[in-house]
C-alpha positions in Angstrom: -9.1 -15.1 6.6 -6.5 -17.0 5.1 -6.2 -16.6 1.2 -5.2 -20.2 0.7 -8.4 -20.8 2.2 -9.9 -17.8 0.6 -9.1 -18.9 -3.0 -9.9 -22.6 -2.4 -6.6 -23.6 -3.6 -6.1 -26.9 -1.7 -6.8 -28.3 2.0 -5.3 -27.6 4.8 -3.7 -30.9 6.2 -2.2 -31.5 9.0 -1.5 -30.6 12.6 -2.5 -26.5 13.9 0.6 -24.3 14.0 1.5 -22.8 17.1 0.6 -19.7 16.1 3.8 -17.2 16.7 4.7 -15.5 13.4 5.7 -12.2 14.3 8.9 -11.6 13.1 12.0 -9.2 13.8 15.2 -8.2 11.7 17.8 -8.2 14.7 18.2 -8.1 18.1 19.1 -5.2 20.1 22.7 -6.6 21.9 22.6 -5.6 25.6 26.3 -5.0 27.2 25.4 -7.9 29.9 25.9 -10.2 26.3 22.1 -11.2 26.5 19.6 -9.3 23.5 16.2 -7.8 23.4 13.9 -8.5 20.7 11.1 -6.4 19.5 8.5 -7.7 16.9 8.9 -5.6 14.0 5.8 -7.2 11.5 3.1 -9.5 11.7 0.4 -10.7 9.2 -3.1 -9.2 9.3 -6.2 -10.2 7.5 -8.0 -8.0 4.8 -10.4 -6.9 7.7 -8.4 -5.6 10.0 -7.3 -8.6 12.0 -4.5 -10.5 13.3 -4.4 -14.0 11.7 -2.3 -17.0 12.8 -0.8 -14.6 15.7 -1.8 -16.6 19.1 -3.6 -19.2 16.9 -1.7 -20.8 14.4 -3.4 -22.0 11.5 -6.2 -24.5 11.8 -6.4 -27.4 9.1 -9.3 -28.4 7.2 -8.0 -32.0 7.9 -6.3 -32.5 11.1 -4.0 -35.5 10.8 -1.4 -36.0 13.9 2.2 -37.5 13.5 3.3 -40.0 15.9 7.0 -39.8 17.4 7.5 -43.2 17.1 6.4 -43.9 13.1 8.0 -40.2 12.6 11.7 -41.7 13.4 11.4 -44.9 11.6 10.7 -42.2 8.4 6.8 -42.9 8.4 5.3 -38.7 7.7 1.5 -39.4 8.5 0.8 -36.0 7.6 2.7 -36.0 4.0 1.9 -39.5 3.2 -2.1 -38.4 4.3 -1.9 -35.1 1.9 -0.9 -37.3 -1.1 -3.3 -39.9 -0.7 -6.3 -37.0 -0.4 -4.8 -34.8 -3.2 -4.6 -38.1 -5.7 -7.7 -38.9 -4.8 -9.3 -35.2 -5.8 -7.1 -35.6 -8.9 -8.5 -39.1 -9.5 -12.2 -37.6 -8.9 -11.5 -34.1 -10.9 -9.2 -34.7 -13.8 -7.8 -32.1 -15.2 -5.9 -32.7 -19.1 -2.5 -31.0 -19.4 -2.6 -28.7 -22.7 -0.7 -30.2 -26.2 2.3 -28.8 -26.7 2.8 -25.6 -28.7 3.8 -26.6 -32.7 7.7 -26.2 -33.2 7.6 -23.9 -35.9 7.8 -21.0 -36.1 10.3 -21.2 -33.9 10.8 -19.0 -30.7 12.7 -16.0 -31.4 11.2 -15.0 -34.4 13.7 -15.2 -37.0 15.7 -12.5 -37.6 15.1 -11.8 -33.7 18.3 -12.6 -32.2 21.8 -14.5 -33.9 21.0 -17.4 -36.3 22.7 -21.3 -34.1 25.9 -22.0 -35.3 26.1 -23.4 -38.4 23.2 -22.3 -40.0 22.4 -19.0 -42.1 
């Protein structure tokens, strides 16, 4: 139900979300100094249903990260979605378009004021 699932646009990596996205825009103040919050939006699938509410998102590749490598600055997750999205680069190339030609030059001329110290 997720479009970035939906449209194929990459996998998911990583560890599932705990699942509590409903959001608010303030709490109501109560006169004891405590607050009251009530959920004012949620996210909600093309057919009708509540996604990532009470379920968090699941990944296509679950990768878990440690406490202990985490502190000495060692992201298993990150350093796992680089190594599989290099690889799917590596195994599906894709060539960056040549640049446009410099002339004619954007504006148009006669568009906007000619650069200093030309006609």
């Amino acid at each position: 139900d997720l479009e970035f699932e939906r449209y194929h646009l990459g996998p998911v990596i990583g560890s599932r979300t705990w699942g509590g996205v409903r959001g608010y825009f303030a709490p109501f103040r109560l006169r004891d100094g405590g607050g009251l919050v009530v959920s004012e939006m949620a996210l909600y699938s093309r057919h009708g249903r509540w996604v990532v509410e009470n379920e968090g998102v699941v990944p296509t590749l679950p990768v878990h990260d440690e406490p202990g490598p985490m502190s000495a600055g060692h992201d298993t997750q990150l350093l796992t979605a680089v190594r599989v999205l290099l690889h799917k680069l590596a195994a599906h190339p894709r060539p960056l378009p040549g640049p446009p030609p410099w002339e004619p030059a954007y504006p148009p001329k006669g568009r906007f004021h000619a650069p200093i110290g030309k006609p």
